[in-house]
C-alpha positions, 0 to 999 in steps of 0.5 A: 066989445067986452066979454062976460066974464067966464064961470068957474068950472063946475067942480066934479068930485068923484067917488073912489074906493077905499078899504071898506068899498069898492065897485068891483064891476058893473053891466047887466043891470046890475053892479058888484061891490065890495062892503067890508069883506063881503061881496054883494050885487045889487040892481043898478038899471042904468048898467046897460053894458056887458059886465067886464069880469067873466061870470065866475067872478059875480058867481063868487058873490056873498049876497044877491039883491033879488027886486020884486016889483015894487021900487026898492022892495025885494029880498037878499039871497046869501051864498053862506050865512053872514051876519045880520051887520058888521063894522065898516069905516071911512076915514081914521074917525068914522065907523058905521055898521053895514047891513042887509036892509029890505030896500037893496041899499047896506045902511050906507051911501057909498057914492056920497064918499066924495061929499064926506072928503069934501066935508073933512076938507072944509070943516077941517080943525072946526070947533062946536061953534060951526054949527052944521045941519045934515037933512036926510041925514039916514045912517049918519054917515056924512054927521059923523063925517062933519062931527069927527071934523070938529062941527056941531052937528043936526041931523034929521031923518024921517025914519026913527030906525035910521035916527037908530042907527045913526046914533049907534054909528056915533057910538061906535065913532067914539062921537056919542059925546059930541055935540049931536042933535037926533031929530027925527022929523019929516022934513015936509013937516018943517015949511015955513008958513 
């Protein structure tokens, strides 16, 4: 008798910090991070242990994400004055700006870090003729990802402020001259008949 042939393990990419993010701790319900210079907590429900820093070190926070109770909605609480955005980066190529938006998120995916390494590592030394479609595309952190890798690249959100964004992100790149399409579209629109 023959045995089947085995499928490859999954492959299991893991997000890790680097110099503008980290996961400082979590529990609670909560998590602390680091964006840029600034520390931050956000709601995070499926924290459910104990924080594993003492209470002073979340006390330090520069931003408190307080949710109300509509999904995502709420406002920040800053411990001083910070400013309304700043410049972070991944990688030698990609800059982005942080912010404090209305939805607990900072105008960034940080968990998606392993997708972009994943992404430099295959499009590594592409050209223009690698054509590259990124759906849900929000900021533009995964483009700019595949454009400094040397693709074309097609970005598509929903939202014009983050199509916005995005393209001020390319700018901020150096990639604002690289082959990018902006197309800002409800993707339920797009079904094919």
């Amino acid at each position: 008798m023959t045995r089947p042939a085995l499928s490859p393990a999954p492959l299991v990419m893991r997000t890790t910090a680097w110099k503008d993010y980290a996961l400082i701790d979590s529990g609670g319900g909560r998590k602390l991070e680091r964006y840029g210079p600034y520390r931050v907590i956000r709601p995070e429900p499926q924290c459910l242990w104990r924080p594993a820093l003492p209470p002073s070190e979340w006390d330090a926070a520069d931003a408190v994400f307080d949710p109300t109770d509509e999904e995502d909605a709420g406002r920040w609480r800053y411990a001083r004055k910070l400013p309304e955005n700043w410049t972070m980066g991944w990688g030698d190529k990609v800059r982005f700006q942080g912010r404090f938006t209305a939805f607990r998120h900072l105008a960034v995916f940080p968990e998606q870090a392993a997708n972009w390494a994943w992404l430099t590592d295959r499009l590594a030394g592409s050209t223009p003729e690698t054509k590259v479609l990124n759906l849900f595309g929000y900021t533009g952190v995964a483009s700019l990802t595949m454009a400094a890798a040397g693709a074309a690249v097609t970005h598509i959100d929903a939202s014009r402020k983050a199509i916005g964004w995005a393209r001020e992100n390319a700018q901020l790149s150096g990639l604002e001259s690289h082959p990018m399409r902006w197309i800002c579209e409800d993707l339920a629109h797009l079904r094919s008949p």
